[in-house]
C-alpha positions as a Markdown table, in Angstrom:
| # | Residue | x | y | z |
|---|---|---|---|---|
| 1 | Unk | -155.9 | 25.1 | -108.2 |
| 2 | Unk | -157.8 | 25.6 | -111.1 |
| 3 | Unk | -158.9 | 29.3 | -110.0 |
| 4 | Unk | -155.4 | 30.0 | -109.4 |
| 5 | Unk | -154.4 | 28.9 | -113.3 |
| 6 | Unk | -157.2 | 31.4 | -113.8 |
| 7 | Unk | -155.9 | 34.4 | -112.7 |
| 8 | Unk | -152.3 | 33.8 | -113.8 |
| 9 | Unk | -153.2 | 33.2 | -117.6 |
| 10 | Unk | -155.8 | 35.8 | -117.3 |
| 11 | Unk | -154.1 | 38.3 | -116.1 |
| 12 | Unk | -151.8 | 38.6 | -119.1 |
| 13 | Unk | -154.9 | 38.0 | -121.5 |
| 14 | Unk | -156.7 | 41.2 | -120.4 |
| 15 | Unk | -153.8 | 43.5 | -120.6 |
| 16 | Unk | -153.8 | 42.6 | -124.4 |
| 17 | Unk | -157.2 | 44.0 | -124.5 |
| 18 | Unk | -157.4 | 47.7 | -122.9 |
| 19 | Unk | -156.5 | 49.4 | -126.3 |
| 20 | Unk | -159.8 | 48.5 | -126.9 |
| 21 | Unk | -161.5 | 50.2 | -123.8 |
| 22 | Unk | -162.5 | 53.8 | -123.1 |
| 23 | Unk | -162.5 | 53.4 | -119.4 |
| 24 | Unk | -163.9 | 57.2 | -118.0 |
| 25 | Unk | -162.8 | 58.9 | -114.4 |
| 26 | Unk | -166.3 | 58.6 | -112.4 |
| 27 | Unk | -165.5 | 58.2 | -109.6 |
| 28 | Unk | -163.5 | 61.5 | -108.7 |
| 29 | Unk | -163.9 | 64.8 | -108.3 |
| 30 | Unk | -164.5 | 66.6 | -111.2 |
| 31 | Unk | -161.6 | 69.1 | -111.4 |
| 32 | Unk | -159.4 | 65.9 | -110.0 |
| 33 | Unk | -160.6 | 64.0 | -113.3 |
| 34 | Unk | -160.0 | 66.8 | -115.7 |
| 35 | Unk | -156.6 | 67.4 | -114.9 |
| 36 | Unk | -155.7 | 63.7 | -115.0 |
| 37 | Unk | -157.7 | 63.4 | -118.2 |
| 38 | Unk | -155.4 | 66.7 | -119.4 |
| 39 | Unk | -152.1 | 64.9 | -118.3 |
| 40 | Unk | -152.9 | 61.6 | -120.0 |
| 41 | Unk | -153.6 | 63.4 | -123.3 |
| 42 | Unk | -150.2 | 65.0 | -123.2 |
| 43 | Unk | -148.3 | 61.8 | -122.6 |
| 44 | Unk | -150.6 | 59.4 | -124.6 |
| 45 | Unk | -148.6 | 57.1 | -126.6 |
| 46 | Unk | -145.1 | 58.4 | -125.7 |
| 47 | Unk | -143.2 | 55.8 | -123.2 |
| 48 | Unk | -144.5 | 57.3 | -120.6 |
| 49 | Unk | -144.8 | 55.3 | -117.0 |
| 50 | Unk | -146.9 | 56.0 | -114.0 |
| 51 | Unk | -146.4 | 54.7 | -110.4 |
| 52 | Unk | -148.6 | 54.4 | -107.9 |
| 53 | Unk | -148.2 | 53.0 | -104.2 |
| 54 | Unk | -150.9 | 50.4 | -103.3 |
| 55 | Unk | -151.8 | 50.0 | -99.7 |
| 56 | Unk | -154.0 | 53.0 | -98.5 |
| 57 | Unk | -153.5 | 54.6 | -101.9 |
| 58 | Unk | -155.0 | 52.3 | -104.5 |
| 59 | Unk | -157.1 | 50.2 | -102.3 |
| 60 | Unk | -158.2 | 51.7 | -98.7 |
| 61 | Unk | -156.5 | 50.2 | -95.7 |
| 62 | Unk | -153.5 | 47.8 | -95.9 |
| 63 | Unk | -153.1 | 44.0 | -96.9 |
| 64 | Unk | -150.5 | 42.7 | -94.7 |
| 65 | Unk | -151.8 | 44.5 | -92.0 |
| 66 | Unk | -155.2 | 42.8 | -91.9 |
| 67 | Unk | -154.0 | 39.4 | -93.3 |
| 68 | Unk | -151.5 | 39.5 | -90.5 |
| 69 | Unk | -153.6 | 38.8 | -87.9 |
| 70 | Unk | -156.6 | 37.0 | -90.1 |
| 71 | Unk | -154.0 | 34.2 | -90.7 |
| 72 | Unk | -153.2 | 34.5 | -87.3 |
| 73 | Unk | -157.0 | 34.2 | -86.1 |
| 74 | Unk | -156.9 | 31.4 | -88.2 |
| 75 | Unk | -154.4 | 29.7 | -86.6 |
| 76 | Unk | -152.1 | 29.4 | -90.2 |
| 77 | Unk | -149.4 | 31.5 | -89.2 |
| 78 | Unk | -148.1 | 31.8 | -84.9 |
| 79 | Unk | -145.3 | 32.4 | -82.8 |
| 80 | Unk | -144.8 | 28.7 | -83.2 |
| 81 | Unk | -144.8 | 28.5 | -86.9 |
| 82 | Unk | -143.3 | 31.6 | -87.5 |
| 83 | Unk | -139.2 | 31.6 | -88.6 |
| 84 | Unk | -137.5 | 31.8 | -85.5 |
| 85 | Unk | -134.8 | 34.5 | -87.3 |
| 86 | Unk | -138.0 | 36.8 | -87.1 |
| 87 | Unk | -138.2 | 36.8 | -83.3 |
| 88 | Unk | -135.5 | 39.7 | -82.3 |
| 89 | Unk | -137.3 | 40.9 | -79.1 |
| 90 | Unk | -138.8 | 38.9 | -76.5 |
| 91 | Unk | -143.0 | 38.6 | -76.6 |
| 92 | Unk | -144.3 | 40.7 | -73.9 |
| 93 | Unk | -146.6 | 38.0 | -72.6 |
| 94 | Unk | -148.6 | 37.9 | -69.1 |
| 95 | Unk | -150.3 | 36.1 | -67.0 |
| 96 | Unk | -153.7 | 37.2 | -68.3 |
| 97 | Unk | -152.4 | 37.9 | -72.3 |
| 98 | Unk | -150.3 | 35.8 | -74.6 |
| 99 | Unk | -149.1 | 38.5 | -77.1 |
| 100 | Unk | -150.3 | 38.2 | -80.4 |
| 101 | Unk | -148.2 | 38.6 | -83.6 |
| 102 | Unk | -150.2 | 42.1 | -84.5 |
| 103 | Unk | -148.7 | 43.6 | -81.2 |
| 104 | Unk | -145.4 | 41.9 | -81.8 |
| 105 | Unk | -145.4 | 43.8 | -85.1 |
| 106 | Unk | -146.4 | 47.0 | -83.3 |
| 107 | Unk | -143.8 | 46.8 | -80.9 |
| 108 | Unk | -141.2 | 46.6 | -83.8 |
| 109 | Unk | -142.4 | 49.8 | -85.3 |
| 110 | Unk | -142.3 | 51.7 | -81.8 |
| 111 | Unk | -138.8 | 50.7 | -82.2 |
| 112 | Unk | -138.5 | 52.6 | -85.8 |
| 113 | Unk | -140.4 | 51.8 | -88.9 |
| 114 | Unk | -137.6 | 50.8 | -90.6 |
| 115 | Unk | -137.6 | 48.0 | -88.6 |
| 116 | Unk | -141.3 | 46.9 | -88.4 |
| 117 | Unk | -141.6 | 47.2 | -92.9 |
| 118 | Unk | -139.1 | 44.7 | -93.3 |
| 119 | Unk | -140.9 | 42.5 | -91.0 |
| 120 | Unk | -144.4 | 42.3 | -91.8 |
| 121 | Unk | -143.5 | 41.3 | -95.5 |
| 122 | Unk | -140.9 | 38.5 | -94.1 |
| 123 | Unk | -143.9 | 37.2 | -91.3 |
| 124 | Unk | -145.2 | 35.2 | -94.3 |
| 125 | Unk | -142.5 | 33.0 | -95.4 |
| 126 | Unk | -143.0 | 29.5 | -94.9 |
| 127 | Unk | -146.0 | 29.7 | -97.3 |
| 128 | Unk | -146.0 | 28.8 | -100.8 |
| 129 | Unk | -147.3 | 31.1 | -103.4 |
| 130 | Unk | -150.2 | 29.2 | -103.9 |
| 131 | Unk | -150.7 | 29.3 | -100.1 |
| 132 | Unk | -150.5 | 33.2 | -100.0 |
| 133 | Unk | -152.7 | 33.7 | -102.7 |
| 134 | Unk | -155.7 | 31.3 | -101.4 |
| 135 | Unk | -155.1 | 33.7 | -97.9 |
| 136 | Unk | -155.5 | 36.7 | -99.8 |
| 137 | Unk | -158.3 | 35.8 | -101.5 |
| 138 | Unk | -160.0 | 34.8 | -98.5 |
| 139 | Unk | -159.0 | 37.9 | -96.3 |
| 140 | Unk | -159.8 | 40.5 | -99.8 |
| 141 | Unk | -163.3 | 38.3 | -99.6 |
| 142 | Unk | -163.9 | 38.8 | -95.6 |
| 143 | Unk | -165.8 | 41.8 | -95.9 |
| 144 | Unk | -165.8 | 42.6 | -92.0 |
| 145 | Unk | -163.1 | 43.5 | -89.8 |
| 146 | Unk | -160.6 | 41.3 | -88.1 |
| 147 | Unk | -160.1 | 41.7 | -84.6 |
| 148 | Unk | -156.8 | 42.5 | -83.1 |
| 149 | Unk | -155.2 | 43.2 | -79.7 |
| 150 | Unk | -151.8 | 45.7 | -79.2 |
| 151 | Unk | -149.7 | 46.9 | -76.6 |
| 152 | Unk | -151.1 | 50.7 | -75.0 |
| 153 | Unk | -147.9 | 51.0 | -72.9 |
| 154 | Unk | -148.2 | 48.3 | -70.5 |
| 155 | Unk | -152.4 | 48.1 | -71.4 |
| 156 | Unk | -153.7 | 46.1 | -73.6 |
| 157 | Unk | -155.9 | 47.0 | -76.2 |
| 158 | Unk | -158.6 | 45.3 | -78.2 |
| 159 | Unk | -159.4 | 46.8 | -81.5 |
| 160 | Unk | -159.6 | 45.5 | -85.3 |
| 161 | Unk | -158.6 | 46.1 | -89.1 |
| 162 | Unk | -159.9 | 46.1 | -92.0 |
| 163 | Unk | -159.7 | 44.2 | -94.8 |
| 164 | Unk | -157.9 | 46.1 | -98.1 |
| 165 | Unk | -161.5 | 47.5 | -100.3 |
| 166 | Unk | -160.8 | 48.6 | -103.7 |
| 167 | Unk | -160.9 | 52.3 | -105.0 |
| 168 | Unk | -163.6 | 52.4 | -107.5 |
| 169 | Unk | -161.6 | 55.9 | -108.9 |
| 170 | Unk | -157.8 | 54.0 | -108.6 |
| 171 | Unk | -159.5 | 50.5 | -111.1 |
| 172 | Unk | -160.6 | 53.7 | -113.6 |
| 173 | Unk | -157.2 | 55.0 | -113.5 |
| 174 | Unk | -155.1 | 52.5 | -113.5 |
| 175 | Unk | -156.8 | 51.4 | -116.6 |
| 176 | Unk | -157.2 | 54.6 | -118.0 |
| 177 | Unk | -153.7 | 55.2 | -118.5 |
| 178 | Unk | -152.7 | 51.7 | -120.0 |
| 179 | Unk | -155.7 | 52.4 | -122.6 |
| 180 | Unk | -153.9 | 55.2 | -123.5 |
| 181 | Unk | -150.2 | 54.0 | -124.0 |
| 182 | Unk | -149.2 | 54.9 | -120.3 |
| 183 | Unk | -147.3 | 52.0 | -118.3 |
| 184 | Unk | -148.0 | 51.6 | -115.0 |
| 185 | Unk | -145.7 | 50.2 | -112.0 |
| 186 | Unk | -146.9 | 49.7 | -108.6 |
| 187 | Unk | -144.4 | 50.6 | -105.7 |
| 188 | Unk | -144.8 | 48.9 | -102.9 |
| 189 | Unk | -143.4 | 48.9 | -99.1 |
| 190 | Unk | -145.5 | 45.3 | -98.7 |
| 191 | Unk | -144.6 | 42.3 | -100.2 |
| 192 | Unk | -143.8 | 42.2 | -103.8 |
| 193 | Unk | -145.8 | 38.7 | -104.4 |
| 194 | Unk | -148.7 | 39.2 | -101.7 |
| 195 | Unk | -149.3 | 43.2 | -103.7 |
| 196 | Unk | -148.9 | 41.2 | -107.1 |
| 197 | Unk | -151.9 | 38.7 | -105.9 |
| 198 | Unk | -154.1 | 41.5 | -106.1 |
| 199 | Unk | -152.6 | 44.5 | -108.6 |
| 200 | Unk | -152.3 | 41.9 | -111.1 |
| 201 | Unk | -155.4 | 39.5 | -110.5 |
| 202 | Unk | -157.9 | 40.8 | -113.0 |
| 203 | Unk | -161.1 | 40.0 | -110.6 |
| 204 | Unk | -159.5 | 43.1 | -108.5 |
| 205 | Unk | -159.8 | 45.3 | -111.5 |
| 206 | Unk | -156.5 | 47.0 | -111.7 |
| 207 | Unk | -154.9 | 44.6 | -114.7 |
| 208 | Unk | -151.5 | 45.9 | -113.6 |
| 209 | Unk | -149.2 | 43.7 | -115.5 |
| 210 | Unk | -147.7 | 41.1 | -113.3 |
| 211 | Unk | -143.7 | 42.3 | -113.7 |
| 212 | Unk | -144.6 | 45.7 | -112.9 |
| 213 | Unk | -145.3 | 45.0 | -109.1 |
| 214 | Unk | -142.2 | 46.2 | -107.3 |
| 215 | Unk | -141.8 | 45.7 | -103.6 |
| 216 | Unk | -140.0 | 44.0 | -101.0 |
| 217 | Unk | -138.2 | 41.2 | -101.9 |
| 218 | Unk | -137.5 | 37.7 | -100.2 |
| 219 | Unk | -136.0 | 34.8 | -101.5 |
| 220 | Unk | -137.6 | 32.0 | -102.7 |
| 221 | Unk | -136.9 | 28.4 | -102.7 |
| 222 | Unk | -138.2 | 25.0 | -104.7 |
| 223 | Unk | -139.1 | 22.9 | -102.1 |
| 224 | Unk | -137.9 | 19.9 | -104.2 |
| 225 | Unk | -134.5 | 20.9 | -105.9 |
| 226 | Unk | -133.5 | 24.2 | -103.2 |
| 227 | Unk | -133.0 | 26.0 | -106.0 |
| 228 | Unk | -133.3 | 30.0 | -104.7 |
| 229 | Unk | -134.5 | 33.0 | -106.9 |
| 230 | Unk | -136.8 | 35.9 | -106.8 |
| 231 | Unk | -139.5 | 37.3 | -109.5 |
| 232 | Unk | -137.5 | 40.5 | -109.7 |
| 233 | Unk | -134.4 | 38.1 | -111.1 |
| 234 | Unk | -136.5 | 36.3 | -113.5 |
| 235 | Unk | -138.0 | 39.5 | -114.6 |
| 236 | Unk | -134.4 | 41.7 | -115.1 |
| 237 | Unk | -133.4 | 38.0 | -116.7 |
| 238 | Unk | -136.3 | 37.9 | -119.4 |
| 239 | Unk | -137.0 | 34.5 | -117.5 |
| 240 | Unk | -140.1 | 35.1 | -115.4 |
| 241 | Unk | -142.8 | 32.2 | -115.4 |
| 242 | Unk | -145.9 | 33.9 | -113.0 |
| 243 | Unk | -147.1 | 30.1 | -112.8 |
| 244 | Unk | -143.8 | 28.0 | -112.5 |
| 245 | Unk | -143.5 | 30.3 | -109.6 |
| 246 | Unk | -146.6 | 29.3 | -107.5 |
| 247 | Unk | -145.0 | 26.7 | -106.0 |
| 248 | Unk | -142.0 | 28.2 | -105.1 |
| 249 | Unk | -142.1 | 28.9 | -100.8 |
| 250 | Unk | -141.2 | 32.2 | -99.6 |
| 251 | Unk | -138.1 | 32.6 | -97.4 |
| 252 | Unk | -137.4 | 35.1 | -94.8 |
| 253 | Unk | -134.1 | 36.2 | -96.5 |
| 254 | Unk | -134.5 | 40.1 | -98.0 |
| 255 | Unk | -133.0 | 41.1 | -101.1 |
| 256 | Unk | -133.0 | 44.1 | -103.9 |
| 257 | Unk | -135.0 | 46.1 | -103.9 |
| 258 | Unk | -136.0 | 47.2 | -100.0 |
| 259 | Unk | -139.4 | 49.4 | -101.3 |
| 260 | Unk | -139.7 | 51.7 | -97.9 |
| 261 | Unk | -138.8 | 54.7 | -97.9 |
| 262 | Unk | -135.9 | 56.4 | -100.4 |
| 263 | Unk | -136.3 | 53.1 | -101.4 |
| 264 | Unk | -139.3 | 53.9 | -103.8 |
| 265 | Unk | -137.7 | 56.1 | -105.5 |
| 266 | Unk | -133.9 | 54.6 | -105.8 |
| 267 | Unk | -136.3 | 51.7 | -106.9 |
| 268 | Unk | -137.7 | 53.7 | -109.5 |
| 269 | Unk | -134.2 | 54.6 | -110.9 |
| 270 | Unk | -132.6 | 51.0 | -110.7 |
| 271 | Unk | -135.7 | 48.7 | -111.6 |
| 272 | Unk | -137.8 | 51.1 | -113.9 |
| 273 | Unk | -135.5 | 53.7 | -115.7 |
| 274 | Unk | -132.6 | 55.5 | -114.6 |
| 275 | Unk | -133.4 | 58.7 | -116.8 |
| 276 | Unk | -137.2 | 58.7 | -117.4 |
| 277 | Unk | -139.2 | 59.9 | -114.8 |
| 278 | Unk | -142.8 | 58.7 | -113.9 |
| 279 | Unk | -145.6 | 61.3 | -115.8 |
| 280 | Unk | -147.9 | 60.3 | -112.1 |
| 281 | Unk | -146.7 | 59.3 | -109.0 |
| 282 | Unk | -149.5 | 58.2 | -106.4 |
| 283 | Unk | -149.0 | 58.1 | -102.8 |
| 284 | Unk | -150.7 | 59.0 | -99.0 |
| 285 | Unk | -147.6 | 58.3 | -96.3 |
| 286 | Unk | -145.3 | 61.1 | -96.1 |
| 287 | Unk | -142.1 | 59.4 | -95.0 |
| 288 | Unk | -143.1 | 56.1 | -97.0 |
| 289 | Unk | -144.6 | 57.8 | -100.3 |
| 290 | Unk | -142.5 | 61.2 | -99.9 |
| 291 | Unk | -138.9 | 60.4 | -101.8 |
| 292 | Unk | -141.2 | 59.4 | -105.2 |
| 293 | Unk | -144.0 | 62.2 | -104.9 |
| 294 | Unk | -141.0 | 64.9 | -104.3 |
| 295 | Unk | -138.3 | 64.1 | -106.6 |
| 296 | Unk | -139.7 | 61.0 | -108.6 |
| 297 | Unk | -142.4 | 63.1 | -110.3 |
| 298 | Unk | -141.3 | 64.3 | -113.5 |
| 299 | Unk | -142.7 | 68.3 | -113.3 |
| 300 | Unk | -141.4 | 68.9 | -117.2 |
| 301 | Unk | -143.7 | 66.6 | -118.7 |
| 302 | Unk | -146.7 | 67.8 | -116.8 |
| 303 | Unk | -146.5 | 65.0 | -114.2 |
| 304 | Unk | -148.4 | 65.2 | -111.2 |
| 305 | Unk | -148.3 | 64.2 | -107.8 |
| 306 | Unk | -151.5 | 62.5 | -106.9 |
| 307 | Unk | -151.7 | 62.5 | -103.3 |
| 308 | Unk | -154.7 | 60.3 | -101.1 |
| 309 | Unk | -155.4 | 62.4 | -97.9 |
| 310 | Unk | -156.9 | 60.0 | -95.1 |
| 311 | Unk | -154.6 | 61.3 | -92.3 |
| 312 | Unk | -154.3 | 65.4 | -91.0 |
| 313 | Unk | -151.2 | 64.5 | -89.7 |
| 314 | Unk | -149.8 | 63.4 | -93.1 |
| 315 | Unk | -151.3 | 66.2 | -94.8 |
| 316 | Unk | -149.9 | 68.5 | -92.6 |
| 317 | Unk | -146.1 | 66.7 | -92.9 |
| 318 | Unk | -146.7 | 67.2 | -96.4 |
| 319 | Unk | -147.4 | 70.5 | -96.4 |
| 320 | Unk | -144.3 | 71.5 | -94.6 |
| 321 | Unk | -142.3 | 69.7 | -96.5 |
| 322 | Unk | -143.6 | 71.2 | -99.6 |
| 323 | Unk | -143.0 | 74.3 | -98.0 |
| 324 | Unk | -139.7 | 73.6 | -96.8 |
| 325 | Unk | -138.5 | 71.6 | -99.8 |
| 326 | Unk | -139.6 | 75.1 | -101.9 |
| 327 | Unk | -137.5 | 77.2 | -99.9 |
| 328 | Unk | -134.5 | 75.1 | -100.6 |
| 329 | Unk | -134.7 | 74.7 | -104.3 |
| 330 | Unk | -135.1 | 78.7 | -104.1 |
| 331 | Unk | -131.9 | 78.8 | -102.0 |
| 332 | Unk | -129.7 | 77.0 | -104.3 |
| 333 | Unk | -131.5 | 78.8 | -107.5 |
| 334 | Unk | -133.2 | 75.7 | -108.9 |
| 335 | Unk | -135.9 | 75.7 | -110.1 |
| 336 | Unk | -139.4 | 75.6 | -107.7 |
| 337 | Unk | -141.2 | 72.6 | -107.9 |
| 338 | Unk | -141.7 | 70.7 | -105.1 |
| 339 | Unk | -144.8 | 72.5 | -104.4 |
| 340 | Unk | -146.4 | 72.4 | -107.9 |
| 341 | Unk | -148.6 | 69.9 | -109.5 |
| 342 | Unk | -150.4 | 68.5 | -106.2 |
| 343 | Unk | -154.1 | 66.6 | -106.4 |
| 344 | Unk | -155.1 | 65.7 | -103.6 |
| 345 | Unk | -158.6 | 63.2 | -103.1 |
| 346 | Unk | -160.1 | 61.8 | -100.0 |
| 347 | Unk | -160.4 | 58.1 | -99.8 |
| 348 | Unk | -164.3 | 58.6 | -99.7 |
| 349 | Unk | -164.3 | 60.7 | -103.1 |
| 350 | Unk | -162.6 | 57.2 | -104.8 |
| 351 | Unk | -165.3 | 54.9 | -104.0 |
């Protein structure tokens, strides 16, 4: 308990103290870098926000993907101690394989992804706070890949994931820009409190403040009184209390805001600012990241769309949608934007 009362009261602490840091880019390409460096010195100082996207973006691979199955390695979280509201298809067991909770997941995203996002973040209700962030902790800490099995059509497949690792070039960022006066907001299609474990723990190196972690939302409930609220409530409500809320046990019940998709960037508009657009938006899944990096980015202000390449098939999904998002701003006599203002990094150039 008394590492967790750590990173809640430090994490506020060390935000106080960027102004007085001179964090430098060194671990990105060097054009990359001096084009950030160029948009920060414009919007130094000025109100300006940035938003980034987390998993695959400012750390490489995906938290709930690899604590998913850690935790169920573990034996913390089964079929049997899951919510039963979360069971909407029957497990595809044999008489060789009992499916795991991994390839139930992946079965729920052949269905449609819009399905499977919602789920992954609600698989870890049950769990208090303080729970999720001792798991995270210990899964960010593994340092080796955690073995999972999936469905292959009616095959089944053993493989493994890997535990999030942090961009060396998103911590330099990230703190870059709140040195110089920039705000910045993570957007997240994961779970707003696991993301906030690590965005806003300062032994990760980000030092994103914790009420500027937005993702999905599920209820949560005092064990003792059954009182129900959510971070995002106390946070619009000027109420918020990061520690108070560590005991708190997550539900399965979604609510405002649903992070996936459009949802980043009708996110941005109803949770960050209506008229202000971000100076940086950061993202690497087309259909996830795409709403925010298209019409999120705010192109008059020199903002840039900083784009993490680790699939060709995203690239390429990106490409034609810059190309065809181009040709329809030409076609209705807007202005042509949607393909200006791209970086685009490798995961390997960020570590």
């Amino acid at each position: 308990m008394k590492s967790l009362k750590t990173w809640v009261g430090m994490s506020g602490m060390l935000l106080t103290s960027l102004a007085a840091q001179a964090t430098e880019l060194e671990h990105w390409p060097e054009n990359i870098a001096s084009q950030l460096n160029q948009m920060i010195e414009q919007n130094a100082n000025s109100g300006a926000y940035a938003v980034f996207d987390m998993d695959n973006t400012s750390y490489q691979f995906d938290i709930e993907e690899s604590l998913l199955p850690y935790l169920e390695m573990k034996g913390v979280l089964t079929r049997e101690t899951m919510d039963p509201s979360l069971k909407l298809i029957p497990f595809k067991d044999t008489d060789t394989y009992k499916e795991s909770l991994n390839s139930y997941y992946y079965r729920l995203c052949e269905i449609d992804n819009l399905v499977c996002y919602p789920w992954v973040a609600q698989i870890f209700s049950g769990f208090t706070l303080s729970e999720l962030k001792g798991y995270v902790d210990e899964v960010m800490a593994y340092k080796k890949p955690v073995p999972i099995t999936y469905y292959d059509g009616d095959k089944v497949v053993e493989s493994s994931v890997n535990p999030p690792i942090v961009f060396k070039g998103m911590n330099e960022l990230y703190n870059r820009l709140q040195e110089n006066g920039i705000e910045v907001y993570v957007m997240t299609a994961a779970s707003e409190e696991i993301v906030r474990m690590i965005a806003s723990d300062p032994k990760y190196g980000y030092n994103v403040k914790p009420e500027n972690v937005i993702g999905v939302n599920m209820l949560l409930k005092d064990r003792e009184t059954g009182e129900l609220t959510t971070s995002r409530l106390q946070i619009r409500d000027g109420e918020y209390d990061q520690g108070a809320n560590m005991k708190l046990e997550l539900t399965p019940y979604l609510m405002n805001p649903m992070t996936w998709y459009e949802g980043k960037l009708g996110s941005i508009t109803g949770w960050i600012d209506q008229w202000r657009k971000p100076v940086l938006v950061a993202g690497d899944s087309p259909l996830s990241d795409g709403y925010m990096l298209f019409n999120g980015t705010d192109i008059d202000k020199g903002g840039m769309r900083l784009w993490v390449d680790r699939k060709a098939k995203y690239m390429k999904q990106v490409e034609e949608w810059k190309a065809d998002a181009a040709e329809q701003q030409a076609a209705l006599g807007q202005a042509v934007t949607a393909n200006k203002n791209w970086l685009v990094v490798k995961p390997s150039d960020l570590h």
